[in-house]
Every structure is written in C-alpha cells, then in structure tokens.
SEBA-857229 format. One record per residue (C-alpha): residue in one letter; x, y, z. Coordinates in steps of 0.5 Angstrom, whole numbers. Example, Ala and Ser with C-alpha at 12.3 -4.5 7.8 and 13.67 -1.06 7.14 Angstrom:
% residues 2
  tiro      u      v      w
     A     25     -9     16
     S     27     -2     14
This chain:
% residues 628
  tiro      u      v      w
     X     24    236    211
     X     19    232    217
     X     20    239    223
     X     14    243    226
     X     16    249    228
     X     15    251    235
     X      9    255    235
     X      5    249    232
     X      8    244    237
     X      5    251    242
     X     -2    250    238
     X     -2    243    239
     X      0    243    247
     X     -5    248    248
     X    -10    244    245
     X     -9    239    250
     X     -9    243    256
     X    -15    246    255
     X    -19    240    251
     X    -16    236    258
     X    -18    241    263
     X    -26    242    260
     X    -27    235    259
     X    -24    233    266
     X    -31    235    270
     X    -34    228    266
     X    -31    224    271
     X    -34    227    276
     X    -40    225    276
     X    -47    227    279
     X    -49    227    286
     X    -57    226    288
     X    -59    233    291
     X    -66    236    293
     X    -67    242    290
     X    -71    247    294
     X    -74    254    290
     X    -81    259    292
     X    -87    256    290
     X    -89    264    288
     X    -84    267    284
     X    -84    274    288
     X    -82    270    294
     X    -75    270    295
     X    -70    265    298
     X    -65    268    302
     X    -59    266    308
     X    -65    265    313
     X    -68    259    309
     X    -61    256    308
     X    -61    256    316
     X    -68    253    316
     X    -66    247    312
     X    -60    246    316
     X    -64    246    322
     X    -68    241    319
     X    -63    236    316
     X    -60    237    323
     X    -67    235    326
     X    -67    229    323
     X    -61    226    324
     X    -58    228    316
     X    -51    231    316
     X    -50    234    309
     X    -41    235    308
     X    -38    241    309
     X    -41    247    303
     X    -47    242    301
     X    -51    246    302
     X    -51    252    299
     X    -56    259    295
     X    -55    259    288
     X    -59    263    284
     X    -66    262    285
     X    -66    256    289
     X    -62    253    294
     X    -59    246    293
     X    -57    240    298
     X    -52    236    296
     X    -53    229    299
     X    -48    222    299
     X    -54    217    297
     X    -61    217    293
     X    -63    215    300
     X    -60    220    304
     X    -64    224    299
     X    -70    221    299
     X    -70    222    307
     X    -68    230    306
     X    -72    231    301
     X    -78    229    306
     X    -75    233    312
     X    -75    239    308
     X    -81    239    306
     X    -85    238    313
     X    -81    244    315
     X    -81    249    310
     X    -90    247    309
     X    -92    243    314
     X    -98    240    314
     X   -105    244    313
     X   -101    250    311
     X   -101    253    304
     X    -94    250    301
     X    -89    257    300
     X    -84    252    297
     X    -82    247    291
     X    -78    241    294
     X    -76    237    288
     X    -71    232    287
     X    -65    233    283
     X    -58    231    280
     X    -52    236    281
     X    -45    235    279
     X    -39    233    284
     X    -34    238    280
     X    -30    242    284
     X    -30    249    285
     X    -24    251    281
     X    -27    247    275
     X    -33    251    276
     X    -29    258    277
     X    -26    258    271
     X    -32    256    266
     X    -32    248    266
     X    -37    244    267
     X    -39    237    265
     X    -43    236    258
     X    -51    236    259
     X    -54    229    260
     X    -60    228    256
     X    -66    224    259
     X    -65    217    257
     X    -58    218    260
     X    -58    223    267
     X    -66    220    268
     X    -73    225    270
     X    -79    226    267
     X    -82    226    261
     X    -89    230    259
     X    -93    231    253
     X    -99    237    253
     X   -104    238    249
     X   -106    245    248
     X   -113    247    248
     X   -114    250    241
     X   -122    251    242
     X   -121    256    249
     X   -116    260    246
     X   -120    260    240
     X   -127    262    244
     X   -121    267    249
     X   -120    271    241
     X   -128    272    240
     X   -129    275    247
     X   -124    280    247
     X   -127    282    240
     X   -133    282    242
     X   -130    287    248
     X   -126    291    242
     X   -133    292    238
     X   -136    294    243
     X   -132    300    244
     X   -131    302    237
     X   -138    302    236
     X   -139    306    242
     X   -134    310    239
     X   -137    311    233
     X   -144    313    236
     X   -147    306    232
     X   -153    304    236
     X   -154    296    237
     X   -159    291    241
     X   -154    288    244
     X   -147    284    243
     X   -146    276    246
     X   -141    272    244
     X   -143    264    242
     X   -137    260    241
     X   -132    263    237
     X   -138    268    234
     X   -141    274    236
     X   -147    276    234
     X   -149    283    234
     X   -157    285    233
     X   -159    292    230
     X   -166    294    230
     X   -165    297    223
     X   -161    294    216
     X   -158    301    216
     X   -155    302    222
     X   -153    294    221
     X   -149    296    214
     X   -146    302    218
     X   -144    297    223
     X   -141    292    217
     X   -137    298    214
     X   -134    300    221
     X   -133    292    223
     X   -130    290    216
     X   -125    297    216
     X   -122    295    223
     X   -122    288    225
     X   -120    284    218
     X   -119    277    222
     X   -127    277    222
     X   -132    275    217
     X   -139    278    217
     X   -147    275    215
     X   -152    279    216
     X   -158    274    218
     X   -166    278    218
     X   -170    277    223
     X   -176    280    223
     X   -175    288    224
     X   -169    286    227
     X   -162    285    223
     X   -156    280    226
     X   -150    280    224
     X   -145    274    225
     X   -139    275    226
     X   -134    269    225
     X   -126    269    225
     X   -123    267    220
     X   -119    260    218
     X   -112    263    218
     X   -114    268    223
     X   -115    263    227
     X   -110    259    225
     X   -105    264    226
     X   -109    265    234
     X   -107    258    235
     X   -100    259    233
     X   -100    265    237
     X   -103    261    243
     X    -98    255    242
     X    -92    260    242
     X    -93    263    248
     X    -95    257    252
     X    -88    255    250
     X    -85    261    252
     X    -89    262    259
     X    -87    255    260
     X    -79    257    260
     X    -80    262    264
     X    -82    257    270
     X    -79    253    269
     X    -72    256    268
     X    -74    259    275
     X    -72    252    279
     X    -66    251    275
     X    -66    245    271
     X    -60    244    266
     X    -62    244    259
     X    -70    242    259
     X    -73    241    253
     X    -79    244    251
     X    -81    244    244
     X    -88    243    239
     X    -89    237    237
     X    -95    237    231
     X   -100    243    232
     X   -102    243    238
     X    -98    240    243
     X    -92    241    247
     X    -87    237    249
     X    -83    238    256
     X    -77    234    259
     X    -73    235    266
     X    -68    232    265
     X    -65    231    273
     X    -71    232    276
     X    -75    225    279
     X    -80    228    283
     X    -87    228    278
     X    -92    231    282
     X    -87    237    283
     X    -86    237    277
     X    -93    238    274
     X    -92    243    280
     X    -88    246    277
     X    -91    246    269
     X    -98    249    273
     X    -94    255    275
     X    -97    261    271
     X    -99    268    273
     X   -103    273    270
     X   -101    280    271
     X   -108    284    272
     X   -108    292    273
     X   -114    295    277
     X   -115    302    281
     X   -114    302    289
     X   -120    303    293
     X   -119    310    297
     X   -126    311    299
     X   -126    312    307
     X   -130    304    308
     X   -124    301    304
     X   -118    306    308
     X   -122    303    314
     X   -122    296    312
     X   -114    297    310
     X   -114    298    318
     X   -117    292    320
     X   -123    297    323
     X   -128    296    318
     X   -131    290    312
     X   -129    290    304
     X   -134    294    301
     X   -138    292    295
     X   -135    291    290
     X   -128    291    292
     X   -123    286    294
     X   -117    285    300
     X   -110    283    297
     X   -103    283    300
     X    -97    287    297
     X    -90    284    299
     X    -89    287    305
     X    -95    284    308
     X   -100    291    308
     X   -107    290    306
     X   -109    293    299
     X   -117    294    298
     X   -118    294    290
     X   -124    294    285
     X   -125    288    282
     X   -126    292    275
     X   -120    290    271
     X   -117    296    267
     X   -112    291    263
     X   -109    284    263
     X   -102    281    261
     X   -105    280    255
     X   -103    288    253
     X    -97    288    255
     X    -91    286    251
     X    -84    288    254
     X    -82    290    262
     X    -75    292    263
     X    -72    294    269
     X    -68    301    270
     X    -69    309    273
     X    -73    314    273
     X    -71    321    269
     X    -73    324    275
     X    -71    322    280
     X    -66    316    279
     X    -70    312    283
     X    -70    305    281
     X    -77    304    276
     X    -80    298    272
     X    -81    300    264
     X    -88    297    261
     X    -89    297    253
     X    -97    296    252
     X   -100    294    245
     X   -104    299    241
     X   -111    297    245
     X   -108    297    251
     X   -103    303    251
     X   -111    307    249
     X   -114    304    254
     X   -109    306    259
     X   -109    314    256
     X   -116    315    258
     X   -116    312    265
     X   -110    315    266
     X   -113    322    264
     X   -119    321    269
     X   -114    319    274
     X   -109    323    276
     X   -107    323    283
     X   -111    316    285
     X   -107    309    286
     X   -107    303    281
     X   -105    297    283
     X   -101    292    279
     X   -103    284    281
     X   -100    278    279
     X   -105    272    280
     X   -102    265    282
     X   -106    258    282
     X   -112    263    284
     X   -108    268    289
     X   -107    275    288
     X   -102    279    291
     X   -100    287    290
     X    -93    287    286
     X    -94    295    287
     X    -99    301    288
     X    -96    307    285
     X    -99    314    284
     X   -101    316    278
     X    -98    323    277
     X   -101    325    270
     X   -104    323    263
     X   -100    317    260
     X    -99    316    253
     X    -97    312    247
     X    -97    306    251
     X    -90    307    255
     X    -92    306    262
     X    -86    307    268
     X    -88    304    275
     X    -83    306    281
     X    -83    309    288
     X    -80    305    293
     X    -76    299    289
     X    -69    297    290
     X    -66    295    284
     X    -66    288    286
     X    -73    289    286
     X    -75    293    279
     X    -71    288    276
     X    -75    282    279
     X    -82    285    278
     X    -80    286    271
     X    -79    279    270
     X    -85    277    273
     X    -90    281    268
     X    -86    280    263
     X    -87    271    264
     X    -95    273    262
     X   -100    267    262
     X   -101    261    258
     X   -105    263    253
     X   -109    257    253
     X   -110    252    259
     X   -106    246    257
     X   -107    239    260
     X   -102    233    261
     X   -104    227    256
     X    -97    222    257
     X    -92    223    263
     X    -87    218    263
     X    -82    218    269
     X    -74    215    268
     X    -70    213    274
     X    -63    215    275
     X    -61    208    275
     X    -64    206    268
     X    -61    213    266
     X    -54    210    270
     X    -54    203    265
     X    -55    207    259
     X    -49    211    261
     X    -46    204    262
     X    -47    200    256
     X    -45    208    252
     X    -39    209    256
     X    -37    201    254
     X    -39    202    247
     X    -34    207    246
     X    -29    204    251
     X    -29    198    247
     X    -29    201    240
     X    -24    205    241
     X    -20    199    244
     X    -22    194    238
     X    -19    200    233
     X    -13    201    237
     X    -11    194    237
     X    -12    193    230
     X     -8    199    228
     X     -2    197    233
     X     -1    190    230
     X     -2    193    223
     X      2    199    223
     X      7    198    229
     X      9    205    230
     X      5    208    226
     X     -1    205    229
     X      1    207    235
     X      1    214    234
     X     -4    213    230
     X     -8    210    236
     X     -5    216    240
     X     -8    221    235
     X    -15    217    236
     X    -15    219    244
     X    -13    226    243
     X    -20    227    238
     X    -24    223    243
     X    -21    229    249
     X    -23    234    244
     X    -29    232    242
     X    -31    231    250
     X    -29    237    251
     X    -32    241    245
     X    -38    239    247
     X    -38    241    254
     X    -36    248    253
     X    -40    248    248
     X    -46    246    254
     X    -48    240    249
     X    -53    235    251
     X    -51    228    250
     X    -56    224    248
     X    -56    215    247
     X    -55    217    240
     X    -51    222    242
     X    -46    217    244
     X    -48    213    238
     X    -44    218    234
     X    -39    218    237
     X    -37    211    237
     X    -38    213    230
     X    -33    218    229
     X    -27    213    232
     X    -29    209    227
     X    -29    215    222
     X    -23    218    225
     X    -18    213    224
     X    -19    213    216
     X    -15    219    216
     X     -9    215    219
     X    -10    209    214
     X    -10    213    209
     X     -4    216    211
     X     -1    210    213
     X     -2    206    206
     X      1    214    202
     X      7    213    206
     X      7    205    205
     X      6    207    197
     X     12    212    197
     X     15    206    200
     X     14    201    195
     X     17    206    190
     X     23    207    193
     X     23    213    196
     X     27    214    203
     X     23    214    210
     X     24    222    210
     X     21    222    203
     X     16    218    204
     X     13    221    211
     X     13    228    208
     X     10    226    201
     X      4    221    205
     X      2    226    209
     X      1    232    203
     X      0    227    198
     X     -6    224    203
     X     -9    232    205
     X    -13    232    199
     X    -17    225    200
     X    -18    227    206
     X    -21    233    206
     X    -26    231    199
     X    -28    225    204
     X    -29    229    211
     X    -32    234    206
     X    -38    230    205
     X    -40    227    210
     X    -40    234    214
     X    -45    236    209
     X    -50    230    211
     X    -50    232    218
     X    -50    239    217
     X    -56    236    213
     X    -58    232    219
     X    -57    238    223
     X    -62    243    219
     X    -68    238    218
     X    -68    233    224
     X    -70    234    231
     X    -70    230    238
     X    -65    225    237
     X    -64    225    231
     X    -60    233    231
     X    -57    230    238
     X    -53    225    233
     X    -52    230    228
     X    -49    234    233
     X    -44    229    236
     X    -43    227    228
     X    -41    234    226
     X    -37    235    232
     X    -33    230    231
     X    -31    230    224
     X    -28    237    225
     X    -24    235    231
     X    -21    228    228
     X    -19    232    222
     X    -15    236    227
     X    -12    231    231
     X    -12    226    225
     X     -7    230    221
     X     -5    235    225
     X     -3    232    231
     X     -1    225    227
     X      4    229    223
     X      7    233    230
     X      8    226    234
     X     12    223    227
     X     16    229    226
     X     18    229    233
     X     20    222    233
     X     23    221    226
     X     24    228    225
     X     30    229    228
     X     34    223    225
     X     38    226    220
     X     41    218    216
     X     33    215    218
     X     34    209    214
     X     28    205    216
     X     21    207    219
     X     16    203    223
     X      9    202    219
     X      9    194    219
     X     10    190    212
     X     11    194    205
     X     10    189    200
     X     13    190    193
     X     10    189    186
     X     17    185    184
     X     17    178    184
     X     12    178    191
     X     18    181    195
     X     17    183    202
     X     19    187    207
     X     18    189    214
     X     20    195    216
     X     22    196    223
C-alpha cells in the first residue's frame, strides 16, 4: 500500500544531486576583484596585457594566488584576498596601463567575483546573481533629452526635404531649421502649393502652414504630437539598447537597465564600486560615419608624412596604426543603418561584414556608389570625439537595395568584432546623470547577513514546532522543508536569477507556506486516525485525501504571483519571482519528497500498529492517545 516504486525513489535522488550540486557555488562567496577591459571598443586585450598587469602587481609588492589573474572574455580580471589589496592593485594597474598625461586606453573598475571552484564552473554552476542592495555598486538615474532628439528628427528632415525637392526640380528661397520647425520660403503661392503636395505625400510626421509674406510664401513645417512621441519612444529605446551594449562589453553580471517614466532611464551595476569608471563607462558611445578617402597626390603625400592635410580632409588612423586621409563630408551615419552581421564573401570566402541600410540610406549609398567605382570609402567609429579607421575597402561596383559587404583583409575574428561595433550605434539623444547612488560592499554584506539570518531562524522556529507537535511526522515534515529550500537555491541559480532583499523576504515566506502542506497531511492522517483506520490506512488516505486542498490552495496563490510577475517591476517582480518559484518547489518536496521518506520508513513494516504523529484526540469521552 505505502511503497514508491524505484524509479520515484530515482527521481527523487536526482532531484537531490543535482539541486545540491547547483545551489553548492552560494557557499563560496565573492572575492574583491579589479576588472580591467579597453577603454575603446576596437581595442583588444590579449596575453601581453595580462603580462603587463603581472608585472605591475609584481612592482608594487602585490601577490595575486596561483590562476588569480586570468583573460575572459573581454576583459581580464584579478582576483585578490581583500577589498584592501584590491584598492592597492587597482591603483597599480591604473598608473601602468594609463600613466599619467597619457590618454587612458583602458577601464580599470573594481568588482566582485565569485570564489566557485572550476569544476562547478565547467559544468554550468554557478551562484545566483545578487541584487544591488545585497552584492553593493552603483546606482544611476538619467534623464534623456527629449528636445535634442527632438530638434536631431527636424534636421535630418529638413536634410530629406531638400533632396526630394531637388528631385522633383521644385525651386525654393532657402530651407532653416528653428527648433523643431523648418521653415521653407518660396517665392510664389504655386510653387509653395506644389512643395505642399509633395511634403504631404511623403513625409506624413509633419504638419504644414503656409504664412504670406509679401510676395514670398512660408511654409512652416511642424512635427506632429504623435510623431514626435513615437521619435521619443524611438529615442529612449535606443539609448537603452546602445547602453547594453557597453556595458555588457565590461562584464557586469545582471545589470539592470530599464525605463522608468517617459523620459528616464535607470542603470545599476551591481558589483561595480568604482562610480567615476562607472560613468565612464555609461559615456562610451560610438558613432559610426561613412566617408570617401581622399586619393589626391596632397592626400597620398601626407599618408607618408611628406606632405600636410589638404583643405578639406582629415587624418585618422586604421587599427594598425596606418594613417587614412578622408573628406570630412559625411556620406551616412549609424543613424541608416539597421543590422551588421558577420560572414563570407560569395566570392572569395574571405571573411566579410553584412551591413542592411534603411530606405534613405540604402538610396543614398546606390548613387554614391554609382559615382565611385574604383575609389576607397572609408567606415569611421567616433569615440568621446576620436575617430578611428574601422576599414577602407574599395568600391568594385554599384551597390543597391541597401545590402552592403565590407571585406578585404579581415580575419574571422575581426569580421565578427567589427560587426559588433557598428551594430552598437549611438545614443539617440544626449543623456545626463541626474541621481547616482553608490552601495558598499559592506552594507550589501549586512543585508545578506540580516536575510541569511531571517530564513535561518524562520526555518528553525518552523522546524521546532513541527518537531514537538508532530514527532516523526514533523521530523520528516522538517526534512521535506530543507529539501524545498535547496531546490529553491538551486532552481534560481540555474536559472541565473537575481536575488533581491525582497527576494529573500519571499523566501522566508515560502517556509512558511510550504510547511502548510505537511500540516495538512499530518492532521489527514491524525483524522483517519481518529476514526479507526490502521497506521497503513491512515498514511495512505492522508496523503491522497489531502492531494486535492493542497493543489486548490497552491493553486491560488501562484496565480497572485503570477499576477505580481506580470504587472510588477523592480522589487516587486523580484519578490513574485522567488514567491512563484517557491511554490512549485514545496508542492514537490511537500508531497512527493514527504510521502517518499514516510513510505520508506513505515512502508516496510508489514503489522505497523502505531505511527509517530504526536497526540490523536478522540471525540469519545475526551479519550487521548499518543501515538509513538
């Protein structure tokens, strides 16, 4: 009656090995680390700098451990023993690797890394993600300028309008841009109808008025309020995304950034204590330009150094370190472009990078290509104000329908890392930092230890009462509590979850509900009990007879969190979360896992005549009796 097959008892096992072997890396802790990566994003790091960085350390008297220091990724990262030692090496790395005067080629920040050993790291494991009131870093709040967006929309319009008029031979005074206006002057009422019609046609987002002005005619074009809340939309969207992009470059586990109103934007690092390399970090943005090389014999002159920059030109510097003179005329910006992937010439199989270009920009490079064939373009990434040569191919003939292929000289490497780089754009809008809040290790370590103790006690408290009110049965009880806490920890670390204060909160919580199950099966066999059933009886009908309040009630309440999940956000989802996992799990571990240990206690006794659950009353003549 009371026996699990073995392959429940199998499940079960399982269940434990692997729930212990993920939620293992949580003891392990975080050790201060100084997290080293290129200050620009074509720069790589590779084993010389790690040799640089050794030597530094070894200058200034600091020992890392054997394998502290080590290149993942994009970024190298140094493990130390102390947030002292840490501060002492962060500071000898930075005089190495930018010495003073010298424009700084890398991001020296400090960080927190975790101590789990590599064989938990090879197969997967790793710690659950701490949030930032528990691991410490910081905290920013931008404020996107909305009205530079805004005014950046109107000057590329009044660009678009006056090619379509130049298109359509449509004669004007003159186009200026005031604000987020432009304003058209024509020097008859016919040909300012004839530039309506053709304004109205083709760009929907702008709102015309004609205003009279002697016998000239002004046509004031305004953006419209949706367009110009879609433009802002658009704006916010991409600033968030460009800001992912760089700062996934430095490594920082989980960072949180999210729109917060209509035109904000909240960023938190979690780990990262460094606030000054952490708005450096925020400040690295690129903008991708596309411009023709200069080939006449003053610009080949001056690529040797014999030779100045002719009118016109600029001098800038491909990767390796050969000078590019280009016209400062700009033939396209990130602005058209929409996707760049890495891949192979058809050709030649060389490795190649895909660009897609938007309409405008796909036309625009159609006519230039058309008049250039055999000269070099060159593809420049701007950096806080410094450019730099990402590739100068040649144009070998007409390209069209806005699919552009750079290749010539490019590893794969190289295809896949340019590619990355033109796909992170710019922001769409300047941003500036309006609220930053720094939280220090230490306060982040006295929350873990008031959480840590919250769900140490509770689960103590719980146990205790269990213990003494239901004997074996609470034992078990107790046991079955443990088994859902290691599956929770475990479940959100392979899952990768951030646990917040709140986090920990739910899961002092979910001790609380989970137990209610066993309760419930306890007081089902205890009833059974009462009413003359026999131990085996009882056990059996407990549990099934139970099955169905259990699920009603688990039932419900996952769909409030579920709910929580959906339409919460910040520390609210990160408690729905942890509450939602947690059901799942204690329905598992409650039932399941219970019902396994009972059955392989009593399950095996053939003439069980008494069962371990505390004290049965029964209703006749106030009789008692303790069950042991």
């Amino acid at each position: 009656m009371n026996r699990y097959p073995v392959w429940k008892y199998a499940i079960i096992l399982v269940a434990l090995l692997v729930g212990g072997l993920y939620a293992l890396p949580n003891l392990f802790g975080e050790s201060p680390a100084v997290q080293i990566s290129a200050a620009k994003a074509s720069q790589k790091l590779d084993a010389t700098t790690v040799t640089r960085v050794e030597e530094s350390l070894k200058a200034a008297g600091i020992t890392p451990d054997a394998n502290a220091i080590t290149l993942e990724g994009l970024s190298i990262k140094a493990r130390f023993a102390s947030t002292d030692v840490q501060i002492k090496a962060k500071d000898a790395i930075q005089k190495s690797l930018n010495p003073e005067g010298a424009e700084g080629s890398y991001v020296v920040a400090l960080n927190l890394l975790s101590r789990s050993p590599a064989w938990l790291t090879a197969l997967h494991a790793s710690p659950m993600y701490l949030g930032l009131d528990l691991r410490g870093g910081v905290h920013f709040m931008l404020q996107v300028d909305m009205v530079a967006a805004l005014n950046k929309r109107a000057e590329s319009l009044s660009g678009d309008i006056r090619s379509v008029l130049r298109e359509k031979n449509i004669r004007h005074s003159g186009i200026t841009r005031n604000g987020q206006t432009i304003e058209i002057r024509f020097r008859d009422a016919q040909t300012a109808q004839s530039a309506k019609r053709v304004v109205q046609d083709q760009f929907a987002e702008l709102g015309t008025q004609e205003i009279s002005e002697g016998s000239d005619v002004k046509m004031v074009a305004t953006i419209l309020p949706a367009a110009a809340r879609k433009v802002q939309e658009q704006a916010l969207k991409q600033n968030i995304t460009t800001l992912h992009n760089r700062i996934n470059e430095l490594g920082v586990a989980e960072p949180v950034i999210q729109q917060q109103g209509l035109d904000r934007i909240v960023v938190q690092l979690p780990g990262v204590q460094d606030t000054a390399k952490a708005k450096d970090i925020l400040g690295r943005t690129a903008t991708l330009e596309i411009r023709m090389v200069d080939e006449g014999t003053e610009a080949r002159a001056a690529e040797q150094g014999i030779g100045v920059v002719p009118f016109g030109s600029e001098r800038y510097l491909e990767r390796n370190g050969m000078p590019v003179i280009v016209k400062k005329q700009v033939i396209l910006t990130g602005d058209n472009l929409t996707d760049a992937q890495p891949g192979f010439d058809n050709e030649t199989q060389e490795a190649a990078v895909h660009l897609t270009l938007d309409a405008k920009g796909a036309r625009i490079f159609r006519d230039v290509t058309r008049e250039s064939i055999g000269k070099r373009m060159a593809i420049l990434l701007f950096e806080k104000g410094k450019g730099e040569v990402v590739t100068a191919p040649v144009i070998r003939s007409e390209i069209g329908g806005g699919r552009v292929q750079i290749s010539g000289r490019m590893t794969t490497v190289e295809a896949a890392d340019t590619a990355l780089l033109l796909r992170a754009g710019s922001l769409a809008a300047p941003m500036e930092i309006i609220e930053e809040r720094t939280i220090g290790p230490s306060l982040g370590a006295e929350n873990i230890a008031k959480g840590f103790n919250s769900v140490t006690w509770g689960f103590l408290a719980v146990s205790a009462f269990m213990c003494v009110y239901y004997m074996l049965f609470g034992i078990i009880s107790s046991v079955s509590l443990a088994f859902n806490l290691l599956l929770l920890v475990a479940v959100l670390s392979m899952l990768q979850a951030t646990l917040t204060l709140p986090g920990m909160a739910a899961m002092a919580l979910v001790l609380g509900m989970a137990i209610d199950a066993n309760v419930l099966i306890n007081e089902r066999v205890r009833e059974e009990l009462r009413n003359g059933a026999s131990p085996q009886a009882a056990i059996h009908a407990g549990y099934d007879r139970a099955w169905a309040t259990i699920i009603d009630s688990n039932v419900t309440t996952l769909i409030a969190g579920l709910a929580l999940l959906a339409f919460g956000s910040g520390p609210v989802r990160g408690f729905a979360v942890v509450h939602c996992l947690g059901i799942l799990t204690s329905m598992f571990s409650g039932v399941f896992f219970s019902r396994g240990v009972v059955n392989l206690w009593y399950g095996r006794q053939k003439k069980l005549k008494t069962v371990s659950i505390g004290t049965v009353w029964r209703p006749d003549n106030t009789q008692q009796t303790t069950t042991n």
